[in-house]
PASEBA-1860 file (N, C-alpha, C; in nm, 3 decimals):
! residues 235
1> XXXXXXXX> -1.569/-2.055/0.814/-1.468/-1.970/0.750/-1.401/-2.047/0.637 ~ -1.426/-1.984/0.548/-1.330/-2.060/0.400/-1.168/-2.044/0.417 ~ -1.090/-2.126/0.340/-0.963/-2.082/0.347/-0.913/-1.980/0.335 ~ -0.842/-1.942/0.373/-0.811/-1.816/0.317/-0.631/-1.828/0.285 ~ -0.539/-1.951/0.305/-0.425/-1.966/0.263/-0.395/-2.031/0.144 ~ -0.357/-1.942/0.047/-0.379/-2.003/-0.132/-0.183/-2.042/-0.120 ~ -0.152/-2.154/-0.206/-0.053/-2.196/-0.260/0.045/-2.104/-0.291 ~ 0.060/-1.977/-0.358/0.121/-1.890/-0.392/0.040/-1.740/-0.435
9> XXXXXXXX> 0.140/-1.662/-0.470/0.117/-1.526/-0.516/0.037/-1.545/-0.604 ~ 0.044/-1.622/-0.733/0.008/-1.589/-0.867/-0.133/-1.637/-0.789 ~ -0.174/-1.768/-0.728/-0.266/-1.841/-0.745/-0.397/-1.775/-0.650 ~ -0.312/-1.655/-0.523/-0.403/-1.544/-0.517/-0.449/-1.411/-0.575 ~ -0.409/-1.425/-0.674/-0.448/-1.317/-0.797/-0.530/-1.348/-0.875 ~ -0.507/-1.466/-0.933/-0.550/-1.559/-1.058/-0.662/-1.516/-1.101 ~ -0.776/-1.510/-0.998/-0.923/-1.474/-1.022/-0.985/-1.319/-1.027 ~ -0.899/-1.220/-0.983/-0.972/-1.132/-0.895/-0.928/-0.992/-0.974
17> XXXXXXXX> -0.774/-1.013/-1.075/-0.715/-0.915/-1.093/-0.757/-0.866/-1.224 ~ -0.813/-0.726/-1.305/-0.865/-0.706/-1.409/-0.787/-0.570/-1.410 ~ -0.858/-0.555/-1.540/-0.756/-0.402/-1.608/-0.861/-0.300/-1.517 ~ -0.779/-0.199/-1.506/-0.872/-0.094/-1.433/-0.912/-0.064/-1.306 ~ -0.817/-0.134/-1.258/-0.874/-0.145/-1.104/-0.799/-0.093/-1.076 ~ -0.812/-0.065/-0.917/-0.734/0.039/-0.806/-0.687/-0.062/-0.680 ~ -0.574/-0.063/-0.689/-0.516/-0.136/-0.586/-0.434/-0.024/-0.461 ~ -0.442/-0.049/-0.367/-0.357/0.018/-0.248/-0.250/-0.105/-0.182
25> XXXXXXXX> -0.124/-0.039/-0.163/-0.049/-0.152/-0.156/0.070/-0.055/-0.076 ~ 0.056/-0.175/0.016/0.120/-0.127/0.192/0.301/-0.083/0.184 ~ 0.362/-0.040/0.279/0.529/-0.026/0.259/0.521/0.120/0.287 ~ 0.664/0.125/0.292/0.733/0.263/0.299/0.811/0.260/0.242 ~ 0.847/0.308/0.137/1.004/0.309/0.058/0.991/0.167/0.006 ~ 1.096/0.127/0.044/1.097/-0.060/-0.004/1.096/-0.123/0.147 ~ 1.067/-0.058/0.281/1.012/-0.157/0.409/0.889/-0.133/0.424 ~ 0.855/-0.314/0.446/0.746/-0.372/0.414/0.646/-0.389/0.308
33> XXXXXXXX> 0.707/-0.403/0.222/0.632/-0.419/0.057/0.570/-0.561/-0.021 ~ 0.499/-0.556/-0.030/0.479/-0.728/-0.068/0.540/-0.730/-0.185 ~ 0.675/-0.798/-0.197/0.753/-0.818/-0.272/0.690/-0.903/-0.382 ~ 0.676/-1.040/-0.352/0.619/-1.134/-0.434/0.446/-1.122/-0.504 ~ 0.370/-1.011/-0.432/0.220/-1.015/-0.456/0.276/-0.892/-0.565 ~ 0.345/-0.785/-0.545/0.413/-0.739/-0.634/0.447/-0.767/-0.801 ~ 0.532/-0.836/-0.779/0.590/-0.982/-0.892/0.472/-1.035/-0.962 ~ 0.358/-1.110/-0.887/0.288/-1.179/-0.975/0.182/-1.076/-0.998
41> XXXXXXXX> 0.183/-0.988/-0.952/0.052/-0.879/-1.019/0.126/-0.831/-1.172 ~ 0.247/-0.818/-1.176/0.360/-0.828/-1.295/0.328/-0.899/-1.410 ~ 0.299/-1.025/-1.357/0.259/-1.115/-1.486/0.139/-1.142/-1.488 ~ 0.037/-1.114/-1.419/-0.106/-1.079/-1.471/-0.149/-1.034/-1.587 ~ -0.021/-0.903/-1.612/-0.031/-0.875/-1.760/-0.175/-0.766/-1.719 ~ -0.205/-0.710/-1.560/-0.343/-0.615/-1.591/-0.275/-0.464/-1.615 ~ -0.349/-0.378/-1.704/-0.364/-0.266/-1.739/-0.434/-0.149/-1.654 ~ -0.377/-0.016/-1.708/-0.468/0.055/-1.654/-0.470/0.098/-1.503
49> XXXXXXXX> -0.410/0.040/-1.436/-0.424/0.013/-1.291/-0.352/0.158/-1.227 ~ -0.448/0.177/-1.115/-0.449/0.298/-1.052/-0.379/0.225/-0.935 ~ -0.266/0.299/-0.849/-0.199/0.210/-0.735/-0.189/0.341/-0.618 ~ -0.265/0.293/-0.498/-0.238/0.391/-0.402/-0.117/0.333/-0.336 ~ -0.015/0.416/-0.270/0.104/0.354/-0.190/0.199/0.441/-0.177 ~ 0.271/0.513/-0.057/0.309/0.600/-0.021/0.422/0.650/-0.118 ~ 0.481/0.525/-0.156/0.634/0.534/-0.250/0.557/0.430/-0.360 ~ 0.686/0.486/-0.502/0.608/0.388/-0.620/0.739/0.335/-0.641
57> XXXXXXXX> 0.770/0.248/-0.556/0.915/0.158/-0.525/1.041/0.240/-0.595 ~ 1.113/0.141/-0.628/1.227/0.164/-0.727/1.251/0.102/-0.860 ~ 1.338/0.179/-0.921/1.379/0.087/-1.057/1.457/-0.011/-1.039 ~ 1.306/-0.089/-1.122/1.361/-0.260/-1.126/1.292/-0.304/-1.002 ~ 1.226/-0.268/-0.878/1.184/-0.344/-0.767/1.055/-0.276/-0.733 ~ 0.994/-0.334/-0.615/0.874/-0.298/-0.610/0.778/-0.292/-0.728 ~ 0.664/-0.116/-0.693/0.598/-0.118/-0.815/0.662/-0.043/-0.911 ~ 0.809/-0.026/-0.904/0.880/-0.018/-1.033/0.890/-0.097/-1.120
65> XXXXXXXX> 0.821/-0.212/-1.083/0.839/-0.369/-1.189/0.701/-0.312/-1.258 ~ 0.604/-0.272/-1.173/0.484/-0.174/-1.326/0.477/-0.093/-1.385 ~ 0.575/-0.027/-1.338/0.601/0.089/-1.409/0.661/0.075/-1.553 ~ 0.811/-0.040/-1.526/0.803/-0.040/-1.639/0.790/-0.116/-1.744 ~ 0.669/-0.158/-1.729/0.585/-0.212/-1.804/0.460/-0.156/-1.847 ~ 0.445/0.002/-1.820/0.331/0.069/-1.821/0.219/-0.012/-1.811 ~ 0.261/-0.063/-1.674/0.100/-0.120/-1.618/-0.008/-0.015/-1.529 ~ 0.085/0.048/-1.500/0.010/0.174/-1.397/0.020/0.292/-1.439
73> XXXXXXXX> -0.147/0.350/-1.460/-0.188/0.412/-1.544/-0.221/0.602/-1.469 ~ -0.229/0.600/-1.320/-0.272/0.685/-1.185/-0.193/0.633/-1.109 ~ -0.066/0.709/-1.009/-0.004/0.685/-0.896/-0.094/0.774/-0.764 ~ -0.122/0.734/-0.654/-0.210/0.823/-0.553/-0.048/0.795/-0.454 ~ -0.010/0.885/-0.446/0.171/0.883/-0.381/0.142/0.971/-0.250 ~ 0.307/0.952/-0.209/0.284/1.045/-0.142/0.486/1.145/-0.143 ~ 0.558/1.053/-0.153/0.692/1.066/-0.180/0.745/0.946/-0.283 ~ 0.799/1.034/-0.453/0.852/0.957/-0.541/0.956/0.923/-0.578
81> XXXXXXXX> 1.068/0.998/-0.486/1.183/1.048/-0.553/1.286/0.946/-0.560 ~ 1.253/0.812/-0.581/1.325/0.763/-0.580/1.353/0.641/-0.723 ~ 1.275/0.680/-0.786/1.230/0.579/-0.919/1.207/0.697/-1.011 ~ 1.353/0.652/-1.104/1.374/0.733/-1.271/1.304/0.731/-1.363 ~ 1.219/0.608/-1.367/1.116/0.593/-1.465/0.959/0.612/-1.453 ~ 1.008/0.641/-1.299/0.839/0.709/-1.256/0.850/0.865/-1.318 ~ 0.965/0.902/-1.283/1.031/1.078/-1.309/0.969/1.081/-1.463 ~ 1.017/0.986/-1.538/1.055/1.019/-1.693/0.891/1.004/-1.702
89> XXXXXXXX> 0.829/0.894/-1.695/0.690/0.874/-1.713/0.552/1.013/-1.693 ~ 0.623/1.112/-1.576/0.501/1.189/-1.529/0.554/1.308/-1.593 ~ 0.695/1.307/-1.646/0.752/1.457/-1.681/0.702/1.432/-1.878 ~ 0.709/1.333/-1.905/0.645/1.322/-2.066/0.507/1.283/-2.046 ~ 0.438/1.308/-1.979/0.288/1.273/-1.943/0.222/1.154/-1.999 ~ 0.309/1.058/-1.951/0.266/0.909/-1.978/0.200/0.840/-1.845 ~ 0.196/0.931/-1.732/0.133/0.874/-1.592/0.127/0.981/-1.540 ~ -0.065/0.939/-1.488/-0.095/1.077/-1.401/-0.069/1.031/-1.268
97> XXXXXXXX> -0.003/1.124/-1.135/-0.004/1.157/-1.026/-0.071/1.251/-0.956 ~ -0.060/1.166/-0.854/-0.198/1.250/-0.757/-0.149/1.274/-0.615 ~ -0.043/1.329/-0.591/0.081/1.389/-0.462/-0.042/1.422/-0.360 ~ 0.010/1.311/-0.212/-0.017/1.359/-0.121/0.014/1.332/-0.022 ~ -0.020/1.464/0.096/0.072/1.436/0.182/0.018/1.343/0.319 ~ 0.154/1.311/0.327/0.169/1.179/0.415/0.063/1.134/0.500 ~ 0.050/1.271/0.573/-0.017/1.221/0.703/-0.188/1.201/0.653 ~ -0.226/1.258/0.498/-0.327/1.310/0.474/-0.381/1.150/0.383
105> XXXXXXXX> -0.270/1.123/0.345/-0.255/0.954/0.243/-0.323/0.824/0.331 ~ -0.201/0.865/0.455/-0.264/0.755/0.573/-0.408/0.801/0.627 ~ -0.432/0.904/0.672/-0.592/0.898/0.686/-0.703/0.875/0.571 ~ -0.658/0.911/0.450/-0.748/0.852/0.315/-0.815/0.740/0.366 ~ -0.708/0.666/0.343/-0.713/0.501/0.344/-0.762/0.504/0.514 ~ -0.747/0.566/0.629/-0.812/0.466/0.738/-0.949/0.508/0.718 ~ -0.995/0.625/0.688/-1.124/0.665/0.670/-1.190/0.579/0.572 ~ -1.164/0.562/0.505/-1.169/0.469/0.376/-1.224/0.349/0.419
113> XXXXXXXX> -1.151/0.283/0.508/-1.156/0.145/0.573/-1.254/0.130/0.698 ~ -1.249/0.288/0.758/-1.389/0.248/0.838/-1.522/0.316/0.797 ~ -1.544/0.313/0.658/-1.657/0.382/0.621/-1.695/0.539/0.598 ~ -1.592/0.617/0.592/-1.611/0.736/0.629/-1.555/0.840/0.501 ~ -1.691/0.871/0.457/-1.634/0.917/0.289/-1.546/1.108/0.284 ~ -1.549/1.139/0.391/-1.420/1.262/0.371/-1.431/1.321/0.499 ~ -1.349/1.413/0.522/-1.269/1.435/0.692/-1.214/1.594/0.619 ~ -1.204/1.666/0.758/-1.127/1.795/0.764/-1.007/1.779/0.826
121> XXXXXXXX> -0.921/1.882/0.678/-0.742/1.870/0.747/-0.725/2.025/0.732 ~ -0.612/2.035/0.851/-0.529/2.211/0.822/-0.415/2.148/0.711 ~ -0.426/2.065/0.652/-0.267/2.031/0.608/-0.316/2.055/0.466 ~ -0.220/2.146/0.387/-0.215/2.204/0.242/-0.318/2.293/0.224 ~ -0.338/2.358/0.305/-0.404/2.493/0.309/-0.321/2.612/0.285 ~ -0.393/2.693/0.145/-0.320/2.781/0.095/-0.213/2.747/0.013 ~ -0.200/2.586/-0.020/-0.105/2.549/-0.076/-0.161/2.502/-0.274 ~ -0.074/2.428/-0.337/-0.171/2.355/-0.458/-0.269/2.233/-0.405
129> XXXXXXXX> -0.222/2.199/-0.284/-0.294/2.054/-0.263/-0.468/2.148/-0.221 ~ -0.496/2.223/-0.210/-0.627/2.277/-0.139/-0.686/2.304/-0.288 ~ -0.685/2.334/-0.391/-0.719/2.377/-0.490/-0.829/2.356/-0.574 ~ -0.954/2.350/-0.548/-1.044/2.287/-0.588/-1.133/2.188/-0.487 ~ -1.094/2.235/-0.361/-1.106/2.168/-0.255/-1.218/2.224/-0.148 ~ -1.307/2.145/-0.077/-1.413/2.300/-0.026/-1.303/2.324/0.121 ~ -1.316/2.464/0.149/-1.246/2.514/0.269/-1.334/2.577/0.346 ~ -1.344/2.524/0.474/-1.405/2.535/0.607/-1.360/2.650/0.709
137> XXXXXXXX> -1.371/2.699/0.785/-1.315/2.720/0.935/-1.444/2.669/1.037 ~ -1.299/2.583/1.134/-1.342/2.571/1.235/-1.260/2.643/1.346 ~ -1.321/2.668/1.463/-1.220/2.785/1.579/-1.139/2.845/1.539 ~ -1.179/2.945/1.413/-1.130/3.039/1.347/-0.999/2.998/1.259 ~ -0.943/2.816/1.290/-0.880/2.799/1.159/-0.921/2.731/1.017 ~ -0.820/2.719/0.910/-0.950/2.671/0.812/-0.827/2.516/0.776 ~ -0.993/2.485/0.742/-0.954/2.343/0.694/-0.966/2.300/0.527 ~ -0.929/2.186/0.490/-0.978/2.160/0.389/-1.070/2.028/0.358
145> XXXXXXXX> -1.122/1.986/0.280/-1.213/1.835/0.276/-1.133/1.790/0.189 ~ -1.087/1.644/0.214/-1.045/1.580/0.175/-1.130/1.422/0.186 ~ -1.108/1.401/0.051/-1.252/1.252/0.027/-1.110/1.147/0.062 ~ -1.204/1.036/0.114/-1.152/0.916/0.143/-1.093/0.897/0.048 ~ -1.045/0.703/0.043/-0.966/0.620/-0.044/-1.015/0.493/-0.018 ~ -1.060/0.415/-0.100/-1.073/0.298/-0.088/-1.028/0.205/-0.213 ~ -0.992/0.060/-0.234/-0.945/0.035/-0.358/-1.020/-0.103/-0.349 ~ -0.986/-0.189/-0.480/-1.047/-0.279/-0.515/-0.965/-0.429/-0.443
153> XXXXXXXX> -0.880/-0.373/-0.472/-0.792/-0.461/-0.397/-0.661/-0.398/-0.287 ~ -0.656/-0.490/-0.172/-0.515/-0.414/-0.157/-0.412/-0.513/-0.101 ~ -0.321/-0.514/-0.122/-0.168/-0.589/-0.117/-0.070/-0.552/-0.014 ~ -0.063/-0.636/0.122/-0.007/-0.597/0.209/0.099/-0.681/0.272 ~ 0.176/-0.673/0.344/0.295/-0.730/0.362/0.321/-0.785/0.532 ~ 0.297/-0.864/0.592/0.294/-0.884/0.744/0.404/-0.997/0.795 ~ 0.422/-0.984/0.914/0.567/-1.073/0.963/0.439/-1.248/0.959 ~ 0.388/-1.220/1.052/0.342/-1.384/1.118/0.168/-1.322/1.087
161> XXXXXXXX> 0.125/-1.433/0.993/-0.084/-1.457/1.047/-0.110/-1.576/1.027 ~ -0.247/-1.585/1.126/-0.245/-1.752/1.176/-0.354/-1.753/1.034 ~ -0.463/-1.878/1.032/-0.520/-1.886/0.898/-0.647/-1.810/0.936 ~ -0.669/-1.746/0.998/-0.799/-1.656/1.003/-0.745/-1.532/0.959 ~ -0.610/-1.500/0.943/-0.556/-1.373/0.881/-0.537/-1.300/0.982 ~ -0.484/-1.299/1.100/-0.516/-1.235/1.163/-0.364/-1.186/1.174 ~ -0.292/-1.061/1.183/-0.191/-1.018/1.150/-0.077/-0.917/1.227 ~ 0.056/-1.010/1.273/0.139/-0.953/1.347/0.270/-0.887/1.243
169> XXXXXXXX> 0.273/-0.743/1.268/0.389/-0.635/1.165/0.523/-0.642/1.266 ~ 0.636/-0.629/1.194/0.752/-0.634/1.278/0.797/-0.501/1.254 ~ 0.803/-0.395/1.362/0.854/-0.261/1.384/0.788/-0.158/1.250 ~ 0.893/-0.101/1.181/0.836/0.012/1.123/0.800/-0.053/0.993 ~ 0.776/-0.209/0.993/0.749/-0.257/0.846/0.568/-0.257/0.877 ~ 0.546/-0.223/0.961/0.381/-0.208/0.954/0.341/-0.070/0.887 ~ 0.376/0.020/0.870/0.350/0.166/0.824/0.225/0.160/0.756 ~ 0.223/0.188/0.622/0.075/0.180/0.558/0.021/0.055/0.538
177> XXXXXXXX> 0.088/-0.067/0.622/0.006/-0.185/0.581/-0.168/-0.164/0.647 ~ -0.128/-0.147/0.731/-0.307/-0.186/0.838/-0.410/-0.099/0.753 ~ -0.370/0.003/0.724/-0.475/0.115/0.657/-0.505/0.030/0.505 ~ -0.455/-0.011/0.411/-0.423/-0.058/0.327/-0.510/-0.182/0.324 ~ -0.481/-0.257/0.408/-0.577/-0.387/0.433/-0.721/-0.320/0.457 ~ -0.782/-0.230/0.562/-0.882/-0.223/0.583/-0.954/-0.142/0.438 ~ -0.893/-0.044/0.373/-0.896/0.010/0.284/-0.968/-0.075/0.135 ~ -0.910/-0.197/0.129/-0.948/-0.278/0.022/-1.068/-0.336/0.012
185> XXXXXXXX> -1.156/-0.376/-0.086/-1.302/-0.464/-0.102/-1.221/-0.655/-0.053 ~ -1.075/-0.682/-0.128/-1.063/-0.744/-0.145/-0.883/-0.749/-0.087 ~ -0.858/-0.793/0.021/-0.685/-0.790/0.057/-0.647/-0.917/0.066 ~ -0.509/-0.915/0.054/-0.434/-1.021/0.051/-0.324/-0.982/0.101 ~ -0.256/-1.041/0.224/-0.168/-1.051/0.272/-0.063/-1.152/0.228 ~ 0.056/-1.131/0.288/0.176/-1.158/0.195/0.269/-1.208/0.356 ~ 0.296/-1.306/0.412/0.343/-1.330/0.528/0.470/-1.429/0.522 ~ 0.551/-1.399/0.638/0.680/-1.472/0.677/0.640/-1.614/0.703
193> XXXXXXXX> 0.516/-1.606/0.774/0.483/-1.710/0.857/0.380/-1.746/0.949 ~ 0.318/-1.903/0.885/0.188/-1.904/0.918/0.148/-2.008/0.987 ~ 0.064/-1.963/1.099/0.051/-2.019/1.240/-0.087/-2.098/1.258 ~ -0.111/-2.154/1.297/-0.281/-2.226/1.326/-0.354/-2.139/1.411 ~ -0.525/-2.110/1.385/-0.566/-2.053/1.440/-0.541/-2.078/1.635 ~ -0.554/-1.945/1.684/-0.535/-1.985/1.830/-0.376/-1.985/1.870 ~ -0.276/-2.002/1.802/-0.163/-1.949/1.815/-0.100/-1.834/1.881 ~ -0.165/-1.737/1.791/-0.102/-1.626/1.813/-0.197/-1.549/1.958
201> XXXXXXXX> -0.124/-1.461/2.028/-0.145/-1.415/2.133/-0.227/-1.323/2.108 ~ -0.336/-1.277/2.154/-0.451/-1.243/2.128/-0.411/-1.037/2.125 ~ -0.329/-1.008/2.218/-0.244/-0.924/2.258/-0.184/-0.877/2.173 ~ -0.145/-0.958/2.076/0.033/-0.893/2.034/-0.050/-0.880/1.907 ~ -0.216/-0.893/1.824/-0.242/-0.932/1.749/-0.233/-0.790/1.701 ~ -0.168/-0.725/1.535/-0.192/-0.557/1.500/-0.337/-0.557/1.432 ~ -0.349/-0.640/1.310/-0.471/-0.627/1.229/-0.560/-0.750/1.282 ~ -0.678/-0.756/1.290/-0.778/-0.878/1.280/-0.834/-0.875/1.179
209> XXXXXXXX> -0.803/-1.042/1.124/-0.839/-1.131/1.032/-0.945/-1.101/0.998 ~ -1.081/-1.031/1.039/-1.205/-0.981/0.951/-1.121/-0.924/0.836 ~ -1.011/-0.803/0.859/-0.990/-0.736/0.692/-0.905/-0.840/0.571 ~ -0.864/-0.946/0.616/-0.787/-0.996/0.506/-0.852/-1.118/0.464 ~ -0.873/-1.128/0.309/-0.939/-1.195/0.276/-0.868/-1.341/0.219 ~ -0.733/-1.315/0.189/-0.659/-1.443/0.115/-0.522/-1.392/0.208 ~ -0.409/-1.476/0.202/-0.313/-1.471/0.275/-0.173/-1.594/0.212 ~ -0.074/-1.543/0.164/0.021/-1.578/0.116/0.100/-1.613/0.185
217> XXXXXXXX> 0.232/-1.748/0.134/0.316/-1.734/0.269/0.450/-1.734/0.166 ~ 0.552/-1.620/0.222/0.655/-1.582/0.175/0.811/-1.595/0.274 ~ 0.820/-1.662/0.282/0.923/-1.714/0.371/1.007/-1.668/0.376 ~ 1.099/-1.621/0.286/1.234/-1.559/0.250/1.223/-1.456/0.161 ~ 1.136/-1.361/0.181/1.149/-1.229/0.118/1.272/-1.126/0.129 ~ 1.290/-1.071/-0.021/1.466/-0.997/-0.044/1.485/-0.912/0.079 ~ 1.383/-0.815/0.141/1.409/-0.682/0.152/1.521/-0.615/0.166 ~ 1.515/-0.605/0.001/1.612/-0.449/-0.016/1.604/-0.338/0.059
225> XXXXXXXX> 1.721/-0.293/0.058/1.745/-0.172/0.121/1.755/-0.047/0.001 ~ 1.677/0.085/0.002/1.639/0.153/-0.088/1.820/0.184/-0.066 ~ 1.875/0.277/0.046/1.988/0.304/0.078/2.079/0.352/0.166 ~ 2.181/0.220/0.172/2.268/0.159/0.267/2.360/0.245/0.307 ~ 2.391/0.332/0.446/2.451/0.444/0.472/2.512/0.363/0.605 ~ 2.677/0.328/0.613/2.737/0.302/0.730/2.824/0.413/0.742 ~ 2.885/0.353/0.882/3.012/0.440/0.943/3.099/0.395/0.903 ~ 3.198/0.520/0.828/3.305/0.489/0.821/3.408/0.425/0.891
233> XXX> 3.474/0.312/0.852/3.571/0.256/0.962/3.699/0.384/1.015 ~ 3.690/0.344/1.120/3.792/0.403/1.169/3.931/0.399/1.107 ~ 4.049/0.494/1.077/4.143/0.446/1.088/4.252/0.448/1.147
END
């Protein structure tokens, strides 16, 4: 097994990242986002780039740092509403979007990842998302075909992997990572913290190290909070 733990962000990019490619890149909102693989895909300076990922961060964070830099050229989304310059970008048709829904995004990508080039859904039937789409019935309901997702690369975000990549998520920061990793020709994980093979409990393990190909270690990542809602103090 070759290494697979590179020095930093930039220095797992360095080789691999070109204009035109399709990256899928893990998170929900801004939990679990590879903050820093983020950042240095930033100064790659690549073009063109098609980005699958449920949310297209915020302004100023996440892949709002490509946005505005019109590095990303195709969003494959699934909920945007939270980035102004994604708004301004798709409403003056400077970026195409490709809205979909949630549950239909996450199966893309797992189908995607285990080989499986399109699947039947009841979900957006009769709606715009079916539109050009072939429609089935099965037991008298109808479905639609929906083609996989797979990307060239994909960028994912994990608590603890030992150096075989093998990868433990902390609570709801796993969301589209696992699909995301298997999804890619080429992944890179983005981690808190990294363990020697044989470490980690064979049990507690979410992804195995077959899907990740390079593996980052990020120690003190920001995670922002998209938005911070307490209880009012009493008075």
């Amino acid at each position: 097994m070759s290494n697979k733990v590179y020095e930093s962000a930039e220095a797992a990019l360095k080789d691999i990242i070109h204009d035109g490619q399709t990256l899928a890149v893990g998170g929900f909102g801004l939990c679990g986002i590879p903050e820093a693989l983020i950042a240095a895909l930033k100064q790659t300076g690549a073009k063109q780039l098609t980005c699958i990922s449920n949310n297209a961060g915020v302004d100023g964070f996440g892949l709002g740092l490509l946005l505005e830099t019109k590095q990303i050229k195709k969003m494959i989304s699934s909920y945007v509403g939270e980035n102004k310059e994604f708004e301004r970008q798709y409403l003056n048709g400077e970026l195409e979007v490709e809205l979909t829904p949630q549950g239909t995004l996450a199966e893309k990508l797992r189908a995607g990842g285990a080989g499986i080039p399109a699947f039947f859904t009841p979900t957006g039937v009769g709606t715009l998302i079916a539109e050009g789409k072939e429609l089935r019935e099965f037991d008298g309901k109808e479905y639609i075909l929906e083609q996989s997702l797979t990307a060239d690369i994909a960028l994912v975000k994990a608590y603890k992997a030992d150096k075989a990549g093998n990868l433990i998520f902390r609570k709801t920061a796993q969301n589209f990572n696992p699909v995301c990793a298997m999804a890619g020709t080429i992944s890179i994980a983005e981690v808190e913290e990294i363990v020697e093979i044989g470490a980690l409990d064979p049990d507690e393990i979410h992804l195995p190290g077959i899907y990740i190909n390079r593996i980052v270690l990020n120690a003190h990542p920001e995670k922002r909070i998209e938005q911070m809602t307490l209880k009012a103090e009493a008075v």
